[in-house]
N, C-alpha and C positions, 0 to 999 in steps of 0.2 A: 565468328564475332557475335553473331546472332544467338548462341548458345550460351556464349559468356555472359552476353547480357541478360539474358533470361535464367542464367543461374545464380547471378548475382541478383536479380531484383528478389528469385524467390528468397536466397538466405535474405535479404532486408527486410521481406514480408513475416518469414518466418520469426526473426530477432524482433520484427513491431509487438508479434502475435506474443511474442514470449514476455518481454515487457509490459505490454498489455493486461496479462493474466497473471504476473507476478502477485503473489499472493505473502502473508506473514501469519503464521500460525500462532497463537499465545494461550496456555492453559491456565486457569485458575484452580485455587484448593481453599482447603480450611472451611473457616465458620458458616455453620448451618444456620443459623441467627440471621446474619447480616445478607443470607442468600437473594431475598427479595428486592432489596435495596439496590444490590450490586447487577443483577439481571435487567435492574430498569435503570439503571445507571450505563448499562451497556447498551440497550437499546438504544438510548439517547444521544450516545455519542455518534450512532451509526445513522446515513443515511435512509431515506424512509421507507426505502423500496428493501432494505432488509430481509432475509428471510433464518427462521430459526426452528428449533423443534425442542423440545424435551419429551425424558423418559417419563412413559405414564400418562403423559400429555398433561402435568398437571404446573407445569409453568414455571413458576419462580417459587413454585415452593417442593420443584423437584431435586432427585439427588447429583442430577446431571442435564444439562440442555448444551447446544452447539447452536452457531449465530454465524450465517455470509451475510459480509456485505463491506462497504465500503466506508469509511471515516468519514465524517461531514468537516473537519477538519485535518487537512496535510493530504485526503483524499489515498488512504491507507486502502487495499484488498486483503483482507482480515479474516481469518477463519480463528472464532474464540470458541474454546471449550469451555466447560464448568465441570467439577467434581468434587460436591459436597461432603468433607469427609470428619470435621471436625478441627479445632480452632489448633489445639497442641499436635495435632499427625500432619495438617498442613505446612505448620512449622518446622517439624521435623524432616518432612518432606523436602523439602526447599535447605534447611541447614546440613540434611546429610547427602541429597541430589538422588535419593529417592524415591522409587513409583509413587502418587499420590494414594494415600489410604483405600480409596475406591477409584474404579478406571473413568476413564474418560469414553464418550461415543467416540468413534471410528471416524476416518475422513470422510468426510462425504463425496461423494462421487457426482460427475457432470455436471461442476463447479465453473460458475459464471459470475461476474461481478457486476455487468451490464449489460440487463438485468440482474441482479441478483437473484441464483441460483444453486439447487444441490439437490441431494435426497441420503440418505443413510437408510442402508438393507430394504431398500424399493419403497421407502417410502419419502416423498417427495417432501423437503422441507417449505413452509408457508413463512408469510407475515404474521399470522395469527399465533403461528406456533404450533407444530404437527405434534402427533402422538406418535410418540418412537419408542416399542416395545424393548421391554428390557432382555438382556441373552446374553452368552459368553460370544454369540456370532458377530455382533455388534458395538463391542467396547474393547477397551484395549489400556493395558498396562502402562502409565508412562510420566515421567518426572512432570512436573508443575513449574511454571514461569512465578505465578505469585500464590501469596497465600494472605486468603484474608482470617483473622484473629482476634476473639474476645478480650483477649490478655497480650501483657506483655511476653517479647520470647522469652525477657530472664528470668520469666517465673517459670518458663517449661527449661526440663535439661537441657534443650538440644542448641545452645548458646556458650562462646567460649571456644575457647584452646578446641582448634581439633574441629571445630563445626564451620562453614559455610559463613562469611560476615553477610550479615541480612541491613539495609534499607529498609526503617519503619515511619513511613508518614500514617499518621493517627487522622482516619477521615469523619469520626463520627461520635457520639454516644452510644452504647447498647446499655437499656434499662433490662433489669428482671424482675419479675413478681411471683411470690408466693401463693400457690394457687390451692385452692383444697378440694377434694373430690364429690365427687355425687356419692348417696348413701342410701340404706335402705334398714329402718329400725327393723324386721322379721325375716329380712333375706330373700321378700317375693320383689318380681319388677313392679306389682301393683302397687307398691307401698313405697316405689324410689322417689328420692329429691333430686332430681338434676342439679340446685342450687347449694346442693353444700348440706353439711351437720348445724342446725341452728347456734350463735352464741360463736363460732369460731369465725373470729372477723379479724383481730391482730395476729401478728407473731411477733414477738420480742427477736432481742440479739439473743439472748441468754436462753431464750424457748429455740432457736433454729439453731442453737449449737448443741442442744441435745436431741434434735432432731435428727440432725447431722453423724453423731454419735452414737445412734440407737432405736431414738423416739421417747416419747414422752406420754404421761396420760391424757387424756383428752379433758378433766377437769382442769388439768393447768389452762388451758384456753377459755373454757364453758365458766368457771364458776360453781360449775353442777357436782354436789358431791358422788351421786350415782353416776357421772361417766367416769368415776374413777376406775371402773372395770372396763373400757375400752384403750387399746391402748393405738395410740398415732406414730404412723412410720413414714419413714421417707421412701415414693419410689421415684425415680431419678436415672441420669444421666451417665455417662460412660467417665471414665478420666481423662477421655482424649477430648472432652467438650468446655468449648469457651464458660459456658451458662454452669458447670458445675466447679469450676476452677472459681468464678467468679464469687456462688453461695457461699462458698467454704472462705474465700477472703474477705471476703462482706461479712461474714459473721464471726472472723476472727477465729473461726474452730480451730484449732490445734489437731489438725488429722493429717492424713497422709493423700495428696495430690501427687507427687514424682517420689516420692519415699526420701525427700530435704531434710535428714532432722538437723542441720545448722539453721531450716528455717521454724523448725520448731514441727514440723509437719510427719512426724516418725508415727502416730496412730491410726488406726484404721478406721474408714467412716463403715457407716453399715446400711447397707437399701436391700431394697427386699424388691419379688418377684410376685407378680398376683398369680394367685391357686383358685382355678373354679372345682365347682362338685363333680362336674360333670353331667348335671342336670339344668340347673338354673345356670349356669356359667362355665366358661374353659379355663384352662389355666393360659395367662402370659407363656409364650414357648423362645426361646434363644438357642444360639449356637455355641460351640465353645472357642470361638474367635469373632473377633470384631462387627467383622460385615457377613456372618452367618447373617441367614433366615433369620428376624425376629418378629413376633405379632404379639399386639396388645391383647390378646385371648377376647371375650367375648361375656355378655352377660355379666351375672351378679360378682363380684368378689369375695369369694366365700373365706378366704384365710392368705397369709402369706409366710413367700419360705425366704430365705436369704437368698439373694444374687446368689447363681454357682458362679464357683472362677474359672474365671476367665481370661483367653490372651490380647492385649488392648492395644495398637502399637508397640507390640513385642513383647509386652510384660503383662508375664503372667501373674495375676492376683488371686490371692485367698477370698473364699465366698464371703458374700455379703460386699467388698468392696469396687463392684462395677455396676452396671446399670446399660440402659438403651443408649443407643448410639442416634437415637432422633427423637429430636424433641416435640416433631410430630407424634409419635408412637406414645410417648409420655401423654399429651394430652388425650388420646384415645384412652388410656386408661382412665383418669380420671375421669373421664365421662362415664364410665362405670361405674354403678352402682355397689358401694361397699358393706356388706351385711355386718353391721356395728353389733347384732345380735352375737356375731361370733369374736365379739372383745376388740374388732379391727377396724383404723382408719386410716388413711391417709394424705398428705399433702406433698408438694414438690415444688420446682422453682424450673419456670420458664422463663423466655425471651417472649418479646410481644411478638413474636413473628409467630409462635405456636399460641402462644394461650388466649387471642379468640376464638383460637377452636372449642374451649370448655366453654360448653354453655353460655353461647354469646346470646350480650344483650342488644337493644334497639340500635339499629348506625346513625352513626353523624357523619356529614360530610368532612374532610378537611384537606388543606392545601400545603403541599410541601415546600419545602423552601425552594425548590426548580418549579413550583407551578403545576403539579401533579396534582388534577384531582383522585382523593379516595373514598370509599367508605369506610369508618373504621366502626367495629363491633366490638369492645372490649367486652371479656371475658364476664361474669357477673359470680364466677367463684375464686377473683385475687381478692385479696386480703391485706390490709397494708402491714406495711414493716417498721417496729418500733412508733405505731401512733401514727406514720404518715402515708399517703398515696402518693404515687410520682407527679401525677397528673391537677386538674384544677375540681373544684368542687362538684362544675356541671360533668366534667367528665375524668372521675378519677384515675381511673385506669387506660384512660387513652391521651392522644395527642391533645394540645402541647403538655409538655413535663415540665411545667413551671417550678416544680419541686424536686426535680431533678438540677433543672438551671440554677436556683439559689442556693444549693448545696442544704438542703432541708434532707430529703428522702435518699436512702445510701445504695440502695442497693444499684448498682451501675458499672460498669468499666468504660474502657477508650476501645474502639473499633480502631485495628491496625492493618493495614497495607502494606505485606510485605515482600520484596523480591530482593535478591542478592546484587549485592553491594557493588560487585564487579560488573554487570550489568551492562555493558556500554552503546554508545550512544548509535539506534538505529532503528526501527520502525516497531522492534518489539518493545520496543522501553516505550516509545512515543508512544504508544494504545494503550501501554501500562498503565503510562500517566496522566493519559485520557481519562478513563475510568476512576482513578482516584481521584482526580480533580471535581470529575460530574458529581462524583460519589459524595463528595465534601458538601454540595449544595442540595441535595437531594436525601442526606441521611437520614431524615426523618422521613420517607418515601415510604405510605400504607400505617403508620405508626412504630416500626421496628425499632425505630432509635432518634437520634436528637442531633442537632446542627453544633460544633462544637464553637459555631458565632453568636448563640445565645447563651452561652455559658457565663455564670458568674462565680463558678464553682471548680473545683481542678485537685486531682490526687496525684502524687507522683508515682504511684503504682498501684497496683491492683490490690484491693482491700487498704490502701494505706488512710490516714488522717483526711475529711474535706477542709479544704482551705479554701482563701478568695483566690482567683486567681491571679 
């Protein structure tokens, strides 16, 4: 009797212990953009005692981090990935229920919820956010719960007959700005401008659509009859990125984003790769798929050659029409100085979440709509678009985007949240919708994007007409 009883209290112990530690795993994908926003969006939702890490150790502006801990609400034990891969392959990801474009970290092992607790490959995750090296030993292949996105899905294929029905709550703004790069009139670093080619301060629509298409000469910006011998190139973004779908609908190009020509989109855009001498500078180097090795090269930019093709979520493109897959790496270029002596310049179009890395200027403080203090340092080589800055006079290029809210300045989309339709009702959807909710009030978190409650402005799709809303 004495036995029964003590092997009955162990399974009760055991069945507390196992409830106890029940745990919900949720992966996120897509936009590189809104990465910042959404990582502190997740923090926020969690308990304070949290612990997390990302690769690189460089936080919310990595390609991947992992987060224990518990929900401050419903009191969830949660293990949330991240896997930054891109706005249209998150999409895809989720419509066709396959791997995320890049893998996610590994489980983490001697996982405690109270405390909260882990570590990945022996390194012990913090509150602070540990440095967790990157390796094939480490990460791992595996479908995505949501996908956050710059654009709508029915601008990317993977919508419709045959695909996955996706759930899109729209939790935010994402602004972009046309930024232009450092230069150097004779090719030496002694002679560079951090701040950009004198005289190139706007872009038209009609100027970024031949940007878009090829490039343009640098007097069409200047003025200057003598820079008509320099000629301006786009380097840029992949096709699987929210911020390049966006340039091309924002500027109405007529190029080719998914190869649509019912949408008019059957041309090819053209970007180029930077070439150093190998003296003063290295060349930009890429893979011939996706998430190969890529690096922004080094030093002067002596010349540039077209994008080779590349395979991008599956599809392989002819040179000249792909680009980086981060829009970090982009603003590393730019910050390179461009030897205009050898007829070449450039400009391209970021998300605020890269382009204070170009040459930022003085910070200002500001507060997010959740309370978040930041510094923000906008960039001092954007450029506004058609005559306008997103932003207010004292700070054009940063928070708030009062010109974005009045439907003044165009370049922008809708930040989407999205997980499949079928979805049902249980502790993974609950943290889903956790996170999109925080997200909603915190959009504008670090200056990345915009609170869609100050809006006075509203498009029914991506590049479409602004109207009132």
């Amino acid at each position: 009797m004495k036995k029964t009883k003590l092997l009955t209290a162990g399974l009760f112990a055991m069945l507390a212990l196992n409830v106890a530690f029940a745990q919900t795993e949720i992966r996120l994908t897509g936009s590189t953009a809104f990465r910042k926003a959404t990582v502190n969006s997740i923090q926020n939702i969690l308990n304070s005692d949290y612990v997390w890490g990302s690769t690189g150790g460089s936080g919310g502006g990595a390609n991947q981090q992992v987060f224990v801990g518990t929900t401050k609400t419903g009191s969830v034990n949660v293990i949330i990935k991240c896997s930054w891969s891109g706005s249209a392959g998150g999409i895809q990801s989720l419509a066709e229920n396959i791997p995320a474009g890049q893998p996610f970290i590994i489980d983490p092992t001697g996982v405690t919820f109270s405390p909260a607790a882990g570590s990945v490959g022996g390194i012990t995750l913090t509150h602070a956010g540990a440095n967790i090296p990157t390796g094939s030993d480490i990460s791992e292949s595996h479908t995505a719960d949501v996908a956050l996105s710059d654009a709508f899905a029915a601008t990317t294929p993977f919508t419709g007959t045959g695909f996955t029905a996706l759930k899109d709550t729209v939790v935010g703004i994402v602004p972009f700005a046309w930024v232009k790069g450092a230069y150097t009139p004779d090719g030496t670093t002694a002679s560079a401008v951090a701040g950009g080619y004198p005289g190139v301060t706007n872009i038209s629509l009609e100027q970024a659509q031949e940007l878009i298409g090829g490039g343009l000469n640098l007097n069409q910006f200047t003025g200057n009859p003598s820079d008509n011998a320099i000629f301006v190139q786009l380097v840029d973004r992949d096709h699987d990125s929210g911020t390049r779908i966006g340039y091309i609908y924002d500027s109405q190009y007529l190029g080719d984003i998914f190869g649509k020509p019912t949408d008019g989109y059957s041309d090819g855009i053209l970007q180029y790769l930077p070439q150093g001498n190998g003296t003063t500078g290295t060349s930009a180097t890429v893979g011939a798929t996706q998430f190969a090795s890529q690096s922004a090269g080094t030093g002067v930019i002596s010349g540039l050659a077209p994008w080779p093709s590349e395979t991008v979520i599956g599809e392989t493109r002819a040179s000249g029409n792909e680009g980086f897959f981060s829009g970090g790496t982009v603003a590393s270029v730019l910050n390179r100085p461009c030897d205009t002596s050898q007829g070449n310049y450039i400009i391209a179009s970021l998300g605020f979440g890269d382009s204070p890395s170009v040459n930022p200027g003085a910070g200002y403080s500001y507060t997010d709509g959740a309370g978040n203090v930041s510094t923000i340092t906008p960039s001092q080589n954007c450029i506004t678009y058609d005559g306008y800055y997103p932003g207010t006079p004292a700070h054009p290029f940063g928070p708030p985007y009062v010109n974005i809210e009045q439907g003044i300045y165009a370049s922008w989309g809708y930040e989407h949240f999205l997980y499949a339709s079928s979805l049902g009702a249980g502790n993974l959807k609950t943290v889903a919708d956790q996170i999109a909710t925080q997200l909603k009030s915190e959009a504008d978190f670090g200056g990345v994007g915009d609170l869609l409650s100050r809006m006075n402005a509203s498009r029914a799709t991506d590049g479409a007409p602004i109207t009132s809303p």
